[in-house]
C-alpha positions in Angstrom: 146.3 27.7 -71.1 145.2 27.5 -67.2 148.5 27.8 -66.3 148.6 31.4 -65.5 145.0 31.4 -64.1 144.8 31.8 -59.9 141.8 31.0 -58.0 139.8 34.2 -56.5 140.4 32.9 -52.7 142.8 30.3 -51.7 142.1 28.6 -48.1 143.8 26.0 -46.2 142.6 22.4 -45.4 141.6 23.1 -41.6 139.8 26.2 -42.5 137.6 24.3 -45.1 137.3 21.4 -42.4 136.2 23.6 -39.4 134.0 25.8 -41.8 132.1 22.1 -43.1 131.8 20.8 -39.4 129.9 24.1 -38.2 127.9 24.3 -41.5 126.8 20.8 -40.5 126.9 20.9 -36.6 129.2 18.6 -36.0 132.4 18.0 -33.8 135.1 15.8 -34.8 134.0 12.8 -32.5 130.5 13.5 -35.1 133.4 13.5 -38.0 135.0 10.1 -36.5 131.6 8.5 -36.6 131.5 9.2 -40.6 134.8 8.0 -41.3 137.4 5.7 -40.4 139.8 8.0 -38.7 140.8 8.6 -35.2 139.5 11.6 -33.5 143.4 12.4 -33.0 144.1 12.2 -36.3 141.3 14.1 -37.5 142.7 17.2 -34.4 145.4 17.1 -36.2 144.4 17.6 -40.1 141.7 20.2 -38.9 144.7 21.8 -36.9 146.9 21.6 -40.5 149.0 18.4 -40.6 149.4 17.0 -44.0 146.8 14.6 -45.3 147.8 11.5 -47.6 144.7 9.7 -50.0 144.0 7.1 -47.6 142.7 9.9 -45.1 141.3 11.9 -48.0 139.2 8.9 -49.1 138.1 8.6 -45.5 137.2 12.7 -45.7 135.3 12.1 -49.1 133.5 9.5 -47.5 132.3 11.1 -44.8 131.4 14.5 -46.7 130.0 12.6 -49.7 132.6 14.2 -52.2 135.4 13.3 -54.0 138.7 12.4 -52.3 140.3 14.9 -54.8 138.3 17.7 -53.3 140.8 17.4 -50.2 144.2 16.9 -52.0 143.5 19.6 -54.4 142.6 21.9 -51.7 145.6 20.9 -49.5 147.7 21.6 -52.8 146.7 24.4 -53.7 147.0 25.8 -50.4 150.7 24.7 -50.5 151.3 26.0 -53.8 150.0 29.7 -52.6 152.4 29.5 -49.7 154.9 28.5 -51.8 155.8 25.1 -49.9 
């Protein structure tokens, strides 16, 4: 049934990241603080490496949402592209 059905905007993982850090004034050493990940790990998921549930736990954490929030963003991102 939701098959067929597209979103209305499809963004990438480092666009929501960089848009949540400025909403909330924060850098990613701030982002570091909030979650177990290194500040050169986090450089590279805002600048679009792939990101596995350990590191979207650690995200969810941080943000106070669900880990999901960050895979299924990541996917569907991936899926628009068509990788």
């Amino acid at each position: 049934m939701f098959q067929d059905k597209k979103p209305a905007e499809v963004f990438s993982l480092s666009v929501f990241l960089k848009d949540e850090l400025t909403s909330r004034g924060w850098e990613i050493v701030d982002l570091s603080y909030h979650c177990t990940l290194s500040e050169d790990r986090l450089q590279e998921i805002v600048n679009g490496s792939t990101i596995y549930m350990r590191e979207a736990e650690a995200l969810g954490y941080a943000f106070g949402v669900s880990p999901m929030l960050f895979l299924t963003i990541q996917h569907t991102w991936l899926r628009d592209k068509g990788q």
